[in-house]
N, C-alpha and C positions, 0 to 999 in steps of 0.2 A: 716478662723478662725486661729490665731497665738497662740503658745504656752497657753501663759496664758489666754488669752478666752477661751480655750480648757480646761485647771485647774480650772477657776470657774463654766464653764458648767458643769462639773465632778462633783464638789462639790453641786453646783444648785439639780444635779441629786441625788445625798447620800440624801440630804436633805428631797427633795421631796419623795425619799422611804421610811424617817422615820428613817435614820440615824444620830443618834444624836452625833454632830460631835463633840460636848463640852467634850465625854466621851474620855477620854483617852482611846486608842487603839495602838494597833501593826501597824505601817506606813512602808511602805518598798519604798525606792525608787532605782533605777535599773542605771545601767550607762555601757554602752558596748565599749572599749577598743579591739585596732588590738594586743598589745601586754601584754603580763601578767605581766611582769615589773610593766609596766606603771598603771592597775590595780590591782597590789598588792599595791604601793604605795596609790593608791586612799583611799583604802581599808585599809593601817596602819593610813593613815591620818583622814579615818571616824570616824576608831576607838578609836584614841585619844579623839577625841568630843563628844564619847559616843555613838555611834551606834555601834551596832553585824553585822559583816560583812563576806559575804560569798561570795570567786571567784571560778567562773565557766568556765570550758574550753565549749565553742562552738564551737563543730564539724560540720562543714557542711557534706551534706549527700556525697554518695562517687563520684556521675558527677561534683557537683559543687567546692569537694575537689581541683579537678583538677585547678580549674582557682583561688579560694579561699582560702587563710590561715583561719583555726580556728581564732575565736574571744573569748572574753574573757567578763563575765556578772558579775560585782559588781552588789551584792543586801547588800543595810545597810537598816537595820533596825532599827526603835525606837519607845519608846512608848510613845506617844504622840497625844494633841490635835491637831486638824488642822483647819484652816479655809482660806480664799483667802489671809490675809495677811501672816500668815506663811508660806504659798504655795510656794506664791508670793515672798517673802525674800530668803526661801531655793531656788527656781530658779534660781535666780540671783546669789545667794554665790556658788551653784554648777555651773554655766558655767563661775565663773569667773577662778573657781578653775581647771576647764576644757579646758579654755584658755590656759592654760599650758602644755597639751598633746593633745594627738588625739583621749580623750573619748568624749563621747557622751551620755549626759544626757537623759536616755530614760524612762521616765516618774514614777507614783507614785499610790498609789494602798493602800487601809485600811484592817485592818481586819474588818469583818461583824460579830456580835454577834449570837448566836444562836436566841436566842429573834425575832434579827433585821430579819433575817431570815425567819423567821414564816411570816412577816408582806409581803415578798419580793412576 
């Protein structure tokens, strides 16, 4: 399964639980960076387009320190509907934008209503 058949199963699956994906909600999508540079910029350029954006230093634990630098975790967030064609659009504008350094688009994730909740 590639990427985006992976994105609409995802959504297939919100669906099927009774997440009603037309409601505007909290969207975060995630993107991991070897240097903070390079993810702050991600992260001033989201925020131009209007996402809330937060960088994260990733510590590896202290064996793998050894062979591993820290990574670095952009989460933007926006509040937004979602369906396979937006998904699908923001995929591709993120790894075009991503062609340009050495992040890595790692995936997307909604807010759950309490409501939805109940039902889950």
């Amino acid at each position: 399964m590639d990427d985006r058949e992976a994105d609409n199963a995802l959504l297939d699956e919100l669906v099927e639980l009774g997440i009603d994906l037309a409601r505007a909600r909290e969207t975060r999508f995630n993107f991991v960076f070897s240097s903070q540079q390079e993810a702050d910029a991600l992260a001033a350029r989201l925020t131009d387009a209007g996402y809330e954006c937060e960088v994260t230093e990733l510590k590896p634990n202290i064996v793998v320190r050894l062979f591993k630098k820290s990574e670095w975790l952009v989460t933007a967030t926006k509040v937004m509907t979602v369906d396979c064609y937006i998904i699908s659009e923001l995929r591709t504008e993120f790894n075009g934008i991503l062609a340009e350094s050495s992040g890595v688009y790692d995936g997307w994730e909604v807010e759950v209503f309490p409501e939805e909740q109940k039902a889950l």
